[in-house]
C-alpha positions in Angstrom: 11.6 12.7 38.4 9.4 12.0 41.8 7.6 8.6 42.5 3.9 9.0 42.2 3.0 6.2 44.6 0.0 4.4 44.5 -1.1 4.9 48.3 -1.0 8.6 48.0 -3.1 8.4 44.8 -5.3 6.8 46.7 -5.4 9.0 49.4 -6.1 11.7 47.9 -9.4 10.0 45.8 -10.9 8.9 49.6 -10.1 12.9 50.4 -12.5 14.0 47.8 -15.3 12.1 49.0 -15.8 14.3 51.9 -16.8 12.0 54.2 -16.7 15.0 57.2 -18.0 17.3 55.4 -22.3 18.8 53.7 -23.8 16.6 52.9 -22.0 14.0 54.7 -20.8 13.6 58.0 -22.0 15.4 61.2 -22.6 18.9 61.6 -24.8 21.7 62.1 -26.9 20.7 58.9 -27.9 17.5 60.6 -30.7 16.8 63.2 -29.9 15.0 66.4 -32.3 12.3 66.9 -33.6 13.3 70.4 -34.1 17.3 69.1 -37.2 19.0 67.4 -37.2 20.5 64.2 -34.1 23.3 63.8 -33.6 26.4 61.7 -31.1 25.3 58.7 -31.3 21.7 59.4 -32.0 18.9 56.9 -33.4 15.9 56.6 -31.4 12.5 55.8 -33.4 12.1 52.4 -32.6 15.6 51.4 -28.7 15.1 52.0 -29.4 11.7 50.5 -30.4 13.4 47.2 -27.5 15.7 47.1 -25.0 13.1 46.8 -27.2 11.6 43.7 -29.2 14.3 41.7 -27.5 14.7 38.5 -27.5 18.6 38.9 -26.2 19.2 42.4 -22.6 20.7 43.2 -22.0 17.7 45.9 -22.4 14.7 43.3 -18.9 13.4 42.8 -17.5 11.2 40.2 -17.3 8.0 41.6 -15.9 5.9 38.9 -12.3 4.4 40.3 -14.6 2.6 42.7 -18.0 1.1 42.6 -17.9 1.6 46.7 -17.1 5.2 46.6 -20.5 6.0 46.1 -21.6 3.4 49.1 -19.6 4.7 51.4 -20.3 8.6 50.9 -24.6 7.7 51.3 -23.2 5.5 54.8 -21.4 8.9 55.8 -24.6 10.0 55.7 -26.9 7.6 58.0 -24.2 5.9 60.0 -21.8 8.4 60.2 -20.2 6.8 63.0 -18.9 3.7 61.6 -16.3 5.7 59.8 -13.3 5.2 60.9 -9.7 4.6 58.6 -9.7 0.8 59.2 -13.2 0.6 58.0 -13.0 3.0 54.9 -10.0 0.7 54.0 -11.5 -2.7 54.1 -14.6 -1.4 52.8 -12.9 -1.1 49.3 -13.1 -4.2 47.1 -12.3 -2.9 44.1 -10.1 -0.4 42.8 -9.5 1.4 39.0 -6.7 4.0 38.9 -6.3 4.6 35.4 -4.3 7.6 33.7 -3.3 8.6 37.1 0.9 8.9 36.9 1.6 5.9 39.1 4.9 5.0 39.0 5.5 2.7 42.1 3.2 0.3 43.8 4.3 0.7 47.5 3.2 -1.2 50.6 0.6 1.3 51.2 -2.0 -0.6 49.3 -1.5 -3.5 52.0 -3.9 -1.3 54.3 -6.7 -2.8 51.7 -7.2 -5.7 53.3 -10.2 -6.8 51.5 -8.9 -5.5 48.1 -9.8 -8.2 45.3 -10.0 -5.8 41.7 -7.1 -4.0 41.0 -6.9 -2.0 38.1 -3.8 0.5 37.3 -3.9 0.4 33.1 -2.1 3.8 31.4 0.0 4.0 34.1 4.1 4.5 34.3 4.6 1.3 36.4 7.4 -0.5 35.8 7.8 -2.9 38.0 5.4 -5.2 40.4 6.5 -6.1 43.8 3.9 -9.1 45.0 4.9 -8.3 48.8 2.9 -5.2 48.2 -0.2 -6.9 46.5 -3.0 -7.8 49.1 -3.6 -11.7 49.2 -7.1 -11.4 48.8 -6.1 -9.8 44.8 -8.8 -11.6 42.5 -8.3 -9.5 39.0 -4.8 -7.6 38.8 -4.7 -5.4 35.6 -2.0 -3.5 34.1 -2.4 -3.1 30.8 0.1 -0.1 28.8 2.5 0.7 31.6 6.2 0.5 31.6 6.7 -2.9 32.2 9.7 -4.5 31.0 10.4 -7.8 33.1 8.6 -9.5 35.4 11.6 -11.0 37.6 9.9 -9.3 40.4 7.7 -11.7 40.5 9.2 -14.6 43.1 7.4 -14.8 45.7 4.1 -13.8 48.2 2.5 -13.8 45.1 -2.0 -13.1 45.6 -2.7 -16.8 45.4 -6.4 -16.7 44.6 -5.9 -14.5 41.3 -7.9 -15.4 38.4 -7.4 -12.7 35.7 -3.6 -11.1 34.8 -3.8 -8.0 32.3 -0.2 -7.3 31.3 -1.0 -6.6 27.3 0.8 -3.3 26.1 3.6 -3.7 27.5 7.7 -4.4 26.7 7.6 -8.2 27.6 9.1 -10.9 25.9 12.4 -12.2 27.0 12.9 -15.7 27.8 13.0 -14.4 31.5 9.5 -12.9 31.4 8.3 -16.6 30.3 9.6 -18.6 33.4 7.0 -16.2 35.2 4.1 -17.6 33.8 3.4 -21.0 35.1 1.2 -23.2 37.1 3.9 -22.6 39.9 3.1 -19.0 40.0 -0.4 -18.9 39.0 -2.3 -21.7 40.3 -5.9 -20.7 40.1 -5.8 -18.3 36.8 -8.6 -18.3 34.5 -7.7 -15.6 32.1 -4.5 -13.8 30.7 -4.0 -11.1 28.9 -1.0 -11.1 26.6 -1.6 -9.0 24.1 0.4 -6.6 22.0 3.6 -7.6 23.7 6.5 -7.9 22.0 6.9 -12.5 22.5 8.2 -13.8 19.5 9.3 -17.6 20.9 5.9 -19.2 20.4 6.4 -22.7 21.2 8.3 -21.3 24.9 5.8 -19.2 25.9 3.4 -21.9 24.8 4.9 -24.5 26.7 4.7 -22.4 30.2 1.4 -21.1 29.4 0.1 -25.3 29.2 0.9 -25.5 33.0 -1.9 -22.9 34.0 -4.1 -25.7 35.2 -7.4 -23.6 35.0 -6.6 -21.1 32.6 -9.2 -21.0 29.8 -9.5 -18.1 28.3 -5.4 -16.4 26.5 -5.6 -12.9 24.7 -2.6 -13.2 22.4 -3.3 -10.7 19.2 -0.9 -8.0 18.6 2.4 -10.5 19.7 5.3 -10.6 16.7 4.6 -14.8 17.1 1.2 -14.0 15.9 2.1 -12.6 12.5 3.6 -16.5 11.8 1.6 -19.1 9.4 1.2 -21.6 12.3 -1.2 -18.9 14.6 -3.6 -19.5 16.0 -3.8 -23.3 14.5 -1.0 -24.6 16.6 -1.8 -22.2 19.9 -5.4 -24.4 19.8 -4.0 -27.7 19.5 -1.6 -27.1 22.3 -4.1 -25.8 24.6 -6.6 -28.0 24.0 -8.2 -26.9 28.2 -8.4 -23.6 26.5 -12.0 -22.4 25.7 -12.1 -18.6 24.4 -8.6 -17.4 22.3 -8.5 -13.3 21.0 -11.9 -12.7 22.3 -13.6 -15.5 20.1 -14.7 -18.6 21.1 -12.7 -21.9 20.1 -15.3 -24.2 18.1 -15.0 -28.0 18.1 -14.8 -27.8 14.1 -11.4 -25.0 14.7 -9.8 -27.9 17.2 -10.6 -30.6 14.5 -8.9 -28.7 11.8 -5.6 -28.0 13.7 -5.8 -31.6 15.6 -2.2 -33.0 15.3 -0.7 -29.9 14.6 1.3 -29.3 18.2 3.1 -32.6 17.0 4.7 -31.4 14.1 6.4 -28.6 16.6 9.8 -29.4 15.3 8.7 -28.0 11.8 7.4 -25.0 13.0 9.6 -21.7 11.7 8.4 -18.3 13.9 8.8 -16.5 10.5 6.3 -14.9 8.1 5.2 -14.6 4.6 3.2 -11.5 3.5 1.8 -11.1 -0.3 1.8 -7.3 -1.9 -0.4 -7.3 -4.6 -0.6 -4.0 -6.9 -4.0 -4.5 -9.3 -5.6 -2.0 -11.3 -5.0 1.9 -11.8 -7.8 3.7 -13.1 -8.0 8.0 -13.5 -4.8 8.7 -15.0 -5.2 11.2 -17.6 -4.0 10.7 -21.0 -0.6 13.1 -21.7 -1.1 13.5 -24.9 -4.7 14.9 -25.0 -2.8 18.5 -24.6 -0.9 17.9 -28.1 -2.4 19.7 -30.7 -2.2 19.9 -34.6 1.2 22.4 -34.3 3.3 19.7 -32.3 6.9 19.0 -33.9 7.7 15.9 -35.2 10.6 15.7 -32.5 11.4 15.0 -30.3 9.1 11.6 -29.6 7.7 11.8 -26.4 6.5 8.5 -24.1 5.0 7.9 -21.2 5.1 4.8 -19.0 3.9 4.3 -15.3 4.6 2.1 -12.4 3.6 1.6 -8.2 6.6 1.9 -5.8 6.1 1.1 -2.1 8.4 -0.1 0.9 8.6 -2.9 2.6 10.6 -5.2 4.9 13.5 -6.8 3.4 14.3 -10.6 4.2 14.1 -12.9 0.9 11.6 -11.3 -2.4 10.0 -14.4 -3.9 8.7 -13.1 -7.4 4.9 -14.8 -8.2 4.8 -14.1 -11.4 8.7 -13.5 -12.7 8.5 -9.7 -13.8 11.7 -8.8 -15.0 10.9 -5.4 -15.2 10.8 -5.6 -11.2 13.0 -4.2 -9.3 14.7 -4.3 -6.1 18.0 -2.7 -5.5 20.3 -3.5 -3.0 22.3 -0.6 -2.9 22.1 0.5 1.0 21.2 4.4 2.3 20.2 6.5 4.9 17.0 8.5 4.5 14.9 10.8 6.6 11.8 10.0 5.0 9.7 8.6 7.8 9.3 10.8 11.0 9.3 10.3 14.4 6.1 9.4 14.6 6.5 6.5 12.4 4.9 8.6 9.0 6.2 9.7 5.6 5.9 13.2 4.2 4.8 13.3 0.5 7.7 15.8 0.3 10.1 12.8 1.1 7.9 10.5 -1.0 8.2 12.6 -4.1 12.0 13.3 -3.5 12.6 9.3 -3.3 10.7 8.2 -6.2 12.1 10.5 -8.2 15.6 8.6 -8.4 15.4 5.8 -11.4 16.5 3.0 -9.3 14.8 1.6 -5.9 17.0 1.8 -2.9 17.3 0.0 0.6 16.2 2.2 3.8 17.4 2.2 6.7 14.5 2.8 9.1 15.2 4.7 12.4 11.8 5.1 14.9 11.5 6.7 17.8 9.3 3.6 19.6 12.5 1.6 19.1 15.8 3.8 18.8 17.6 1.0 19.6 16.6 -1.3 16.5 17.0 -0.3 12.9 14.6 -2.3 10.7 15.7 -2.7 6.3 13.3 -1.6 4.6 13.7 -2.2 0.6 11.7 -0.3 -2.4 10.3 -2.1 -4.5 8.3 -1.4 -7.9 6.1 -2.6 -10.4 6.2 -3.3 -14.3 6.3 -0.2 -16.3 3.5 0.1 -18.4 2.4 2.6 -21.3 -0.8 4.6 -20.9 -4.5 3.3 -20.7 -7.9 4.1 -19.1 -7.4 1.1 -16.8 -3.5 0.2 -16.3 -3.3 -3.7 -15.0 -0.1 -4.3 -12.9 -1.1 -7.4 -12.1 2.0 -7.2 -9.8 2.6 -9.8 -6.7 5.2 -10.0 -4.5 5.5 -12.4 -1.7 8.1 -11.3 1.2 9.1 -13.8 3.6 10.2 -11.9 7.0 12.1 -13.8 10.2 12.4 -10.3 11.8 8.8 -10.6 13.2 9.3 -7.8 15.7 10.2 -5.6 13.1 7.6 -6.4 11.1 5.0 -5.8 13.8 6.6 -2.4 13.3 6.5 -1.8 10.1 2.9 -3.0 10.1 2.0 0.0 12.7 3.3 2.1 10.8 2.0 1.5 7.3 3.6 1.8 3.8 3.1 4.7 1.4 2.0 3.6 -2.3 3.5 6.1 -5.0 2.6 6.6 -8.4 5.8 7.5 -10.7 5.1 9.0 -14.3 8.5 8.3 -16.7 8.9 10.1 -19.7 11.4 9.4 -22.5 12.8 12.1 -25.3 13.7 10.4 -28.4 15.5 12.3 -31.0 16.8 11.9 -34.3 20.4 9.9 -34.4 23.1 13.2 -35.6 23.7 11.4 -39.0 24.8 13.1 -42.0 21.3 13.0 -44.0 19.5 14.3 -41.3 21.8 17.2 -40.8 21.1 18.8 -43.9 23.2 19.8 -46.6 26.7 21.1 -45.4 29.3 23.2 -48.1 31.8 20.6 -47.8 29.3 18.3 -49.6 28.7 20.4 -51.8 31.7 20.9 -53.2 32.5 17.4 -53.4 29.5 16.8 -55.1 31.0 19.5 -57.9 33.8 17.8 -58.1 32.6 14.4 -58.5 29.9 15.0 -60.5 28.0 11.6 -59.2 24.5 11.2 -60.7 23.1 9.2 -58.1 23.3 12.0 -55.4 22.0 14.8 -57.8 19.7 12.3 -58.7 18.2 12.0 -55.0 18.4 15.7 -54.5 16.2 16.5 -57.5 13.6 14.5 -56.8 10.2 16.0 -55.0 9.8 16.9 -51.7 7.2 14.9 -50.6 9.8 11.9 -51.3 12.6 13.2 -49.9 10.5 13.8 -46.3 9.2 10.1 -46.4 12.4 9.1 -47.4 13.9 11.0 -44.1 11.4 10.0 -41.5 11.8 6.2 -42.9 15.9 6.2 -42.1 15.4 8.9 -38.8 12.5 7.0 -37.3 14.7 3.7 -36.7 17.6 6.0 -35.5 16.0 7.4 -32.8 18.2 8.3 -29.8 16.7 8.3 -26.0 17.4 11.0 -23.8 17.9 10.2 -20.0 14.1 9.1 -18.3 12.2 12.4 -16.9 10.8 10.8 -13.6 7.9 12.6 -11.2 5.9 11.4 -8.8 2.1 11.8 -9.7 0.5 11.1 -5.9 1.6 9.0 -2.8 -0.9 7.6 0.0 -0.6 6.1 3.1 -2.2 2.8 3.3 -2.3 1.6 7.4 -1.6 -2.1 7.8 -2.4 -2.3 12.0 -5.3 -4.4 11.2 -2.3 -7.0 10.2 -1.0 -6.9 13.3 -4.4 -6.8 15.4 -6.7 -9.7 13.8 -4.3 -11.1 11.4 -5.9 -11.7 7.7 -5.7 -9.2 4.9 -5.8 -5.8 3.6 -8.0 -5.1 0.7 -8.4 -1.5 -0.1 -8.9 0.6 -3.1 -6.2 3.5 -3.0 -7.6 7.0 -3.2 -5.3 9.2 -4.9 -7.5 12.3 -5.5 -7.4 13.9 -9.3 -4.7 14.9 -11.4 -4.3 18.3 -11.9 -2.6 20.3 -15.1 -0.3 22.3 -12.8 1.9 19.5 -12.6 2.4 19.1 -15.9 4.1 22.5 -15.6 6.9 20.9 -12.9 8.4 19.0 -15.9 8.8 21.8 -18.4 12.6 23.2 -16.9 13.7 20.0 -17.0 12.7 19.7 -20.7 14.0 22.8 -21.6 17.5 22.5 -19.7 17.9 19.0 -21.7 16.8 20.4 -24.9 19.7 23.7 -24.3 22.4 20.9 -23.5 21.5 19.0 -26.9 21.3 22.4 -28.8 25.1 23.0 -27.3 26.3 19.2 -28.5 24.8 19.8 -31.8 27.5 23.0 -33.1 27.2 21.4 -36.7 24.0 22.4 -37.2 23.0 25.2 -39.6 21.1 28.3 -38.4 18.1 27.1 -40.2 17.5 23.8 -38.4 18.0 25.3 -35.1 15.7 28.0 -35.7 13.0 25.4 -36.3 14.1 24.0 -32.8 13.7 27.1 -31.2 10.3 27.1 -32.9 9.6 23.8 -32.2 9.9 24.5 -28.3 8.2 27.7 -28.5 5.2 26.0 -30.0 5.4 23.2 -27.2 6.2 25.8 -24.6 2.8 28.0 -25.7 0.4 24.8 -25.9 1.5 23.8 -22.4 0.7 27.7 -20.9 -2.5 27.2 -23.0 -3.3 23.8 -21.8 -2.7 25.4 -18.3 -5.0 28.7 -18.9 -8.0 26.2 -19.9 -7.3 24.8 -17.1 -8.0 27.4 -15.0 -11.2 28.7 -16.9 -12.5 25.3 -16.7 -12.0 25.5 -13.5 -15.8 24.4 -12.6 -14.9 21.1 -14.4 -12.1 20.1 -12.1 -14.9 18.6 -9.4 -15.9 16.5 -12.5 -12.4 14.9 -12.6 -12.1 11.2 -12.3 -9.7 10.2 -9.2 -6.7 8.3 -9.3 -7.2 4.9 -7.5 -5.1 1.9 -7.1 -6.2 -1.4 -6.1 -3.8 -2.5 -3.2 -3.9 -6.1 -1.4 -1.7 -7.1 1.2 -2.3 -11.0 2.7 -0.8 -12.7 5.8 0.0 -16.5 5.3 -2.3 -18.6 7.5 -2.5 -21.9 8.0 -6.3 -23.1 7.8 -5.7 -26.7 8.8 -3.2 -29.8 9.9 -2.7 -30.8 6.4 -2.5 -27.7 4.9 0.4 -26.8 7.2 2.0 -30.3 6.6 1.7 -30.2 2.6 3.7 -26.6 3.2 5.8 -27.9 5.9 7.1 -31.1 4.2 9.5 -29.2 1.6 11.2 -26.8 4.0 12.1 -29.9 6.0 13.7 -31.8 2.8 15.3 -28.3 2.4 
């Protein structure tokens, strides 16, 4: 791929001012000062208002530099001070942004007087100073390519006073040594932001020898996502005046005053809190049973949140042993390219009993694989308002990947698990067989006829008494009801909390449809294990399911009739909270600190 060099860029925005040609320059449609009025001449006000009336084809847009529009209304009345030196050191500022460049090459030392420079959205990856006019004031270069700044050794501008580099792949211990009071003596401001540093105490230890910086944009760095930010950033700055666009009270520096000693304490790690609350809008399964529903088998339903998240050490608040977090390890597909998951791959995941360990692969960073580990809530039976009350507190040291897994979000899934129950295969519950019979002739024991000539009513309690006990479970039926994407950037850009209320849309009866294969495939394989059944206990099985079978196409059909009622439907919401860590003061952070040292 070609260079795009700056210089040419350049060029070819001081080409399309038309500084030769209508309205500016000279030329036919000019008056000479010594000659009378002239056919198709006009006058300097006219071609004046060309370049500036809002309609005409000759008004340019002028907005990479505030002289642009100077020097196209000076081609106009003194034409002939317009030569290249001049249209060069007339430029004090310049904003090429979204342009392509890839290289800044000496040609930009031909702007003598240059003291704005401004190349964000560009492809630039590196910046040679020997190509950087001295007189640079304000260098921005914000989202390019950058990767290291060893370029930077010497010639650098030494009056500069504002360095953008946020958005950009710096980090290293190597890009660190390059910001210091050696390099930078008179900066003011700095623009860090949404880099990749995770070493906060190095990069705060080279950033203290600025000797006039006062205003540091550090939001969006891994380091940031830590317990000790921005508390021990202020009290190791204490020159500094403005941090993250906000200005530094005296009652913030009080707060965090002694903090920068306890330095040895400080961990770059962090602690986030998942909290699953209430769910609301579920609708109750067995509304759909009516009056005609067997006995068996015994149906229930329980519910529970899964979601993903970055796997270091799972502290449990509140001891849930229902809880779960796997550690068996695989590979899955289930987040794309861009860094989202399907509801296809949602539903395929949660449908497997156990949570599993992902293995993350994204295409902003091919190169790292981040563990991501599913985790879910207590099961709980069915209610208008179901209260997890579920919190989990993950401690992460991986803060670059979870800055990551921040951007991209986590999907909160709703699983429905229902359990078959069915009568234990016993000898009373299977009926009267001809082998019993005959020993019953045989015997002639009273205390079986006995039983068997009593009244039916008794002899049904009597059988749902001893089958009710002897109930045997069928594997769990699991299906996922609804998955959402909840973003988490916020995390990552201003630090705090996430408090949101799930949206999950309404339940319809179609899906209670998905489940009725799986039911009747389980029900075939127990027909098939039961052989020693007689014709007439299977035939009310048969019925049984045909019953079950006809209320759920029914259930369906009034479903679509009442098909007006669906936008009366309550929605399916979860309340979902997830909370960084944070330090609010000196002692705070010592009361924390004082038993991870003892550890």
């Amino acid at each position: 791929m070609s260079s795009n060099k700056l210089s040419a860029v350049l060029e070819k925005q001081i080409r399309r001012l038309c500084l030769n040609d209508f309205p500016c320059g000279y030329g036919t449609w000019r008056k000479s000062r010594d000659s009378t009025e002239e056919a198709g001449t006009e006058e300097t006000d006219a071609l004046l208002d060309l370049l500036t009336c809002p309609h005409s084809p000759w008004r340019l847009d002028e907005a990479w530099s505030p002289q642009a529009s100077a020097l196209r209304q000076l081609a106009v009345l003194q034409h002939e001070r317009l030569h290249a030196d001049f249209i060069y050191n007339y430029f004090t500022t310049l904003r090429i942004v979204d342009n392509g460049v890839s290289v800044i090459d000496d040609g930009l030392l031909k702007f003598s007087k240059l003291e704005e420079l401004v190349l964000s959205s560009n492809n630039i990856s590196e910046i040679p100073a020997e190509n950087l006019p001295s007189t640079l004031k304000i260098l921005e270069l914000r989202a390019n390519r950058l990767s290291a700044l060893n370029s930077l050794t010497h010639r650098l501008p030494p009056h500069l006073e504002y360095l953008g580099l946020g958005s950009n792949c710096l980090g290293s211990d190597d890009d660190i040594c390059y910001l210091t009071g050696r390099h930078w003596p008179q900066l003011v401001c700095m623009d860090l932001s949404h880099c990749e540093f995770q070493d906060q105490q190095a990069l705060l230890r080279a950033v203290s020898t600025l000797p006039c910086l006062r205003t540091l944009v550090l939001e969006g760095n891994p380091f940031t996502l830590a317990p000790s930010y921005p508390g021990f950033t202020l009290d190791s700055l204490p020159q500094l005046s403005c941090l993250d666009a906000s200005w530094i009270s005296p009652e913030e520096r009080l707060c965090f005053r002694g903090l920068a000693k306890k330095s040895d304490l400080i961990v770059d790690r962090a602690s986030a809190t998942v909290s699953v609350g209430r769910m609301r809008g579920i609708p109750d399964p067995l509304m759909s049973e009516d009056g005609n529903t067997p006995d068996f088998p015994v149906i229930a339903y329980s519910y529970f949140i899964t979601y993903d998240f970055l796997s270091h050490q799972t502290v449990n608040l509140n001891n849930d042993s229902d809880s779960k977090c796997d550690a068996a390890h695989i590979t899955e597909d289930c987040f794309s390219s861009s860094g989202l998951q399907s509801n296809k791959s949602c539903e395929k995941e949660s449908s497997k009993p156990d949570s599993q360990a992902l293995t993350v692969f994204t295409e902003e960073t091919c190169h790292d694989i981040a563990h991501v580990t599913r985790h879910s809530t207590t099961k709980l039976t069915w209610s208008d308002c179901i209260d997890f009350s579920n919190t989990k507190t993950h401690v992460m040291s991986d803060l670059g990947g979870l800055k990551r897994f921040f951007n991209q979000g986590l999907y909160l899934t709703i699983v429905e698990e229902k359990v078959l129950s069915w009568p234990a295969a016993s000898e009373d519950v299977l009926g009267p067989k001809p082998c019993r019979t005959v020993k019953e002739k045989k015997g002639g024991k009273g205390k079986e006829s006995a039983i068997k000539s009593g009244s039916t009513k008794d002899k049904s309690k009597d059988k749902k008494k001893k089958s009710l006990p002897e109930l045997v479970q069928d594997a769990s039926i699991q299906r996922t009801l609804g998955s959402v994407h909840v973003p988490l950037q916020s995390l990552v850009q201003r630090g705090g909390k996430v408090d949101v209320l799930c949206d999950f849309g309404a339940l319809h009866a179609e899906t209670e449809v998905e489940a009725a294969p799986t039911h009747e495939k389980d029900l075939g394989k127990k027909l098939k294990e039961d052989k020693k059944k007689e014709k007439e206990p299977k035939r009310r099985a048969d019925s049984g399911t045909k019953q079950k079978n006809t209320a759920a196409s029914k259930g369906k059909v009034k479903e679509t009739k009442d098909c007006e009622m669906e936008v009366h439907l309550e929605p399916v919401t979860v309340e979902l909270k997830v909370e960084l860590e944070k330090w609010q003061s000196a002692s705070e952070a010592h009361h924390l600190l004082l038993p991870h040292q003892h550890s």
